[in-house]
N, C-alpha and C positions, 0 to 999 in steps of 0.2 A: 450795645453799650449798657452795662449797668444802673442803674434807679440805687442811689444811696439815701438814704433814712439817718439823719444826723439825731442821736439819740446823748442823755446825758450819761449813757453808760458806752458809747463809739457810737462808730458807723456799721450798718449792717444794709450789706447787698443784697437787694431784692431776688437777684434769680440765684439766690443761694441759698433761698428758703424754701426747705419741702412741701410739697402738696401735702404730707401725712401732715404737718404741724399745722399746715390750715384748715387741712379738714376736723382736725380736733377743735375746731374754735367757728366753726361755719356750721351752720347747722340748715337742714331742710326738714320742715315740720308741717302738714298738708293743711292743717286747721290752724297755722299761726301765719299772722300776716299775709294771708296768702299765698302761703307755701313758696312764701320770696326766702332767701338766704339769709338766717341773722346771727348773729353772733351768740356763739354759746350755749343758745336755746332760749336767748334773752328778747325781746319783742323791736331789739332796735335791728332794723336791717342792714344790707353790704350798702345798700345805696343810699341810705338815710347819711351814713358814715360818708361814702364818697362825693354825697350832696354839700356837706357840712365840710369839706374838705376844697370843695371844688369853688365855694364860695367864698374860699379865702381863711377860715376858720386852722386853727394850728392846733397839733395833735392834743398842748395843754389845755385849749379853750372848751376842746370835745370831752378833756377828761374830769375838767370841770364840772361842765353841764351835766355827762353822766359819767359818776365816778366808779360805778360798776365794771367799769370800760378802762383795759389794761394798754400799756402801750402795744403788745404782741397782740391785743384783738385788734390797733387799727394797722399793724403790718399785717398782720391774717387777709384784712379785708382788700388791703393794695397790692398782696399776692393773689388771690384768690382773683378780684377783678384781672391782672394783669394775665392769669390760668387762661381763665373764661377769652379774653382778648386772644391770647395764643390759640384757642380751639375754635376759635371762628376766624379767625385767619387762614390757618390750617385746613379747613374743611372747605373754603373757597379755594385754594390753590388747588385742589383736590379736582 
């Protein structure tokens, strides 16, 4: 079942979004934050984002707080999460 993202520009379906366009926006850097996954090369992480998301926080509150932060970095970040979910699934069915 598709994950839709209600945006002021439409709706856009999660597993319609490319892995190429997340990884342009996800980055792994071995001396930043611990070589966790962060957006753009910028020091906020995937989890920081899906922390601030999970807690209730809505994509305007985050872009608020940090305005550096596009709507497509936090669909990046709910692709990207949902990637990673798909390849640890995958590799237990395995």
């Amino acid at each position: 079942m598709p994950i839709n993202w209600n945006l002021a520009h439409g709706t856009i379906n999660f597993l319609q979004i490319s892995l190429e366009f997340d990884m342009n926006r996800i980055t792994l850097e071995p001396g930043k934050r611990g070589g966790r996954p962060c957006i753009r090369g910028l020091r906020i992480t995937v989890y920081d984002v899906l922390s601030m998301l999970s807690s209730g926080m809505s994509q305007q509150e985050i872009q608020d707080d940090f305005p550096e932060l596009t709507a497509e970095d936090i669909l990046a970040v709910l692709a990207y999460a949902a990637d990673r979910e798909h390849q640890v699934v995958s590799l237990r069915a395995q």
